[in-house]
N, C-alpha and C positions, 0 to 999 in steps of 0.2 A: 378320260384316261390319264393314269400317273405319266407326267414324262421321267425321264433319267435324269433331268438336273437337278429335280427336287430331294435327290436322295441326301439324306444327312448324311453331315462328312464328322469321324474324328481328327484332328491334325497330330500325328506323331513328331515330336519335337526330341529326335534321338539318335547322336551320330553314330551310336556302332546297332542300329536298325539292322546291317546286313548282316553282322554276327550273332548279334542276343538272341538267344532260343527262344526268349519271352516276347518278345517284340516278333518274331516271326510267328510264332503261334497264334498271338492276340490278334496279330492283322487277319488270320484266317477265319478265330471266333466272332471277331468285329463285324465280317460280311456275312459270318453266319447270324446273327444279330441282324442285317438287314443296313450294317450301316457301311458308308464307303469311310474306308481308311486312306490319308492324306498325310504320306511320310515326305518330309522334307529332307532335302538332300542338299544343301549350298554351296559351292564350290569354293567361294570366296575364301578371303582372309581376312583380319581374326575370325578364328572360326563361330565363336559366340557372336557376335554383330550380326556376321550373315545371317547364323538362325535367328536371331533377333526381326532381322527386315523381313526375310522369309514366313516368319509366323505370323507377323504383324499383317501382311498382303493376306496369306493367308485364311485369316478370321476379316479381312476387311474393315482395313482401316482407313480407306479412302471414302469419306462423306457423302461424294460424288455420285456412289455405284452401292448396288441393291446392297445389304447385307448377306455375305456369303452363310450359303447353308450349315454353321458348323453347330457342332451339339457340345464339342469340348475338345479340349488340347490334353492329352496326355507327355508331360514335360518332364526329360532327366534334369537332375541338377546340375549334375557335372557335364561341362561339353567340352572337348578335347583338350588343353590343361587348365582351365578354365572351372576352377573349383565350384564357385557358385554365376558362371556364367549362366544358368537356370535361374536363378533367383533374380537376375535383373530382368530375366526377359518375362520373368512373371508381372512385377513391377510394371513393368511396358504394356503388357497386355490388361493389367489393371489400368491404368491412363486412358485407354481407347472404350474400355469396355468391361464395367465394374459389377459386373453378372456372368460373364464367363466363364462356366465349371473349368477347372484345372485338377489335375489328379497327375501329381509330384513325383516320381523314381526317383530313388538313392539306392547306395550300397549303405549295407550296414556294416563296413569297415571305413566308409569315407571319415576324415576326417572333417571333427563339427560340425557330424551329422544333427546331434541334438539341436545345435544352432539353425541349422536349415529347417527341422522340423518346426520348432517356435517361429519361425518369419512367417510359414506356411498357412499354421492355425490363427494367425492375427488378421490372417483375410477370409472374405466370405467366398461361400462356391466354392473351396481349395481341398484336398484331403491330398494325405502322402501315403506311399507305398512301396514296402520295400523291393528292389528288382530279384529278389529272392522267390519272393514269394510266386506263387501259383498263377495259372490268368485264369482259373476262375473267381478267384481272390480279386486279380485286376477288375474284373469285368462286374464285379458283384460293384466294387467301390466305384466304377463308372458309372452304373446305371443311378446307385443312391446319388450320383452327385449330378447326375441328367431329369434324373425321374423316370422314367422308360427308355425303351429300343425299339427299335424299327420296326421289329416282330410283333410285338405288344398288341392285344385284345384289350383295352382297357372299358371295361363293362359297371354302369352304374345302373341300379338296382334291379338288375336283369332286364330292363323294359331300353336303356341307352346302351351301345357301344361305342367309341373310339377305333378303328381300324388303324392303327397307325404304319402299317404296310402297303396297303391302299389310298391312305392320307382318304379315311373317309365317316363321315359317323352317320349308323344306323339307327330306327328306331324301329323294336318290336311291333308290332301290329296284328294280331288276330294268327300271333303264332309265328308270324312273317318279316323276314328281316327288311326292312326299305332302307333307300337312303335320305337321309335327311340335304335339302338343295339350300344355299348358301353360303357353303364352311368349305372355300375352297382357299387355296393360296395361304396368307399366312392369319384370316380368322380359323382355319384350320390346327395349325398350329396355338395360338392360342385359346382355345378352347381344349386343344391336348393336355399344356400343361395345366388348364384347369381341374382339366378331370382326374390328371395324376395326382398335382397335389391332395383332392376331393378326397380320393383314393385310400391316400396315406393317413392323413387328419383331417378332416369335416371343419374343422376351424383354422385350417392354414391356411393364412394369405398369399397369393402370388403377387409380388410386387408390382405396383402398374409403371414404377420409373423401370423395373428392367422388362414390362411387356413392350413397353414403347422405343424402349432403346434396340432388342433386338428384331423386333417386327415394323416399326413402324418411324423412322427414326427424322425422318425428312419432313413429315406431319404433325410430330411429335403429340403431346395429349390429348389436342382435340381430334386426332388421326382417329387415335386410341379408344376414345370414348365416343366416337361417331361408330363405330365399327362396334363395339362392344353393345351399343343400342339395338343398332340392327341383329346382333345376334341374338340377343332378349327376345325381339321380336320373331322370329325363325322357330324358338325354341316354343314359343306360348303355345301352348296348348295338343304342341306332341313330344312334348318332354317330361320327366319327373321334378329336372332341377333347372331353374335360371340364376343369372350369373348377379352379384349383389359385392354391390362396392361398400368401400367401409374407411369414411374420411379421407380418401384422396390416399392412402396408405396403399392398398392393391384392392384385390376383387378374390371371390370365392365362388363355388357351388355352392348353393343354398336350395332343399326341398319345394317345390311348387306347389303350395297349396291350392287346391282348383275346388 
């Protein structure tokens, strides 16, 4: 049985959350999505530092303790007069953890908006959007920058699923969905973002420095690659695809020939 804690969180990193019509909306489609939405709210002063500490707890940045379940930070740039007060706390969040989707808000009257957009695109995982815009708009640029939602059937060649609702994957049999025993915790989750990226391109690699930073981090690669064994082994022989590394760079789905 799924518990409640497993549920992905996005963290909202936005202090007029209780005015913006966008941010209230999104936080409604987010859970329709399947995901739990994590607005921060910091009391403190300067207002940027707060959000700063606040986000940083929030994605887990204490070595100590599991990695929090987050899927991405949804960040304004501007936080109370604090022009690119966002832009450091991106910074920040790059230092702890240099895989972490981020998806940027701005106005499009801020000034040296262009400026913010260029720091944006200079990092990986990053995209911007304007707070104009739509939240299916939002939602669309979140999930490209996640890979999936909570919702998500992700199905490889009719015969595998991903349940990513149920954090489960089936395999076809004789018409008949089973589940497949193994893929709990977080070789679950990695084997997720395998089959999205799979999904997308047959030859995109998921990186194994950010498999093991967000899943496995206390272990580090041989966590990674003990774990990634046993699931080869799981998969032999009531799968289509096993998992195939390629120079210590990441790992992919690749067709099982039998």
């Amino acid at each position: 049985m799924v518990q409640e804690k497993a549920k992905r969180q996005i963290v909202i990193v936005d202090d007029e959350h209780r005015t913006s019509g966008l941010i209230v909306a999104l936080r409604a489609r987010l859970e329709k999505e399947g995901w739990e939405p994590v607005v921060l709210a910091p009391k403190e002063t300067p207002l940027h530092e707060a959000y700063e500490s606040a986000t940083l707890d929030a994605i887990g940045s204490d070595p100590d303790h599991e990695p929090a379940p987050v899927d991405a930070v949804i960040l304004d740039m501007w936080l109370g007069t604090e022009l690119f007060g966002g832009l450091s706390i991106l910074k920040a969040i790059r230092q702890i953890n240099a895989f972490m989707p981020v998806l940027v808000l701005s106005k499009h009257q801020e000034i040296n908006r262009e400026f913010v957009v260029e720091q944006v695109f200079k990092l990986a995982r990053v995209d911007h959007v304007d707070k104009l815009a739509s939240v299916t708009e939002v939602l669309l640029k979140l999930r490209n920058l996640v890979g999936y939602s909570p919702a998500d059937r992700l199905t490889i060649a009719d015969l595998l699923m991903v349940d990513c609702a149920k954090r489960r994957i089936l395999r076809r049999e004789k018409g008949e969905w089973t589940e497949l025993k193994g893929f709990e915790g977080h070789r679950f989750d990695v084997f997720r973002e395998l089959a999205s990226a799979h999904l997308r391109n047959q030859e995109e690699l998921v990186s194994a420095e950010r498999l093991m930073q967000n899943y496995y981090p206390d272990g580090g690669m041989a966590s990674l690659r003990s774990q990634i064994s046993k699931m080869r082994d799981d998969l032999a022989d009531v799968s289509p695809v096993t998992i195939s590394q390629h120079e210590r760079l990441g790992y992919r789905l690749v067709p099982l020939h039998k």
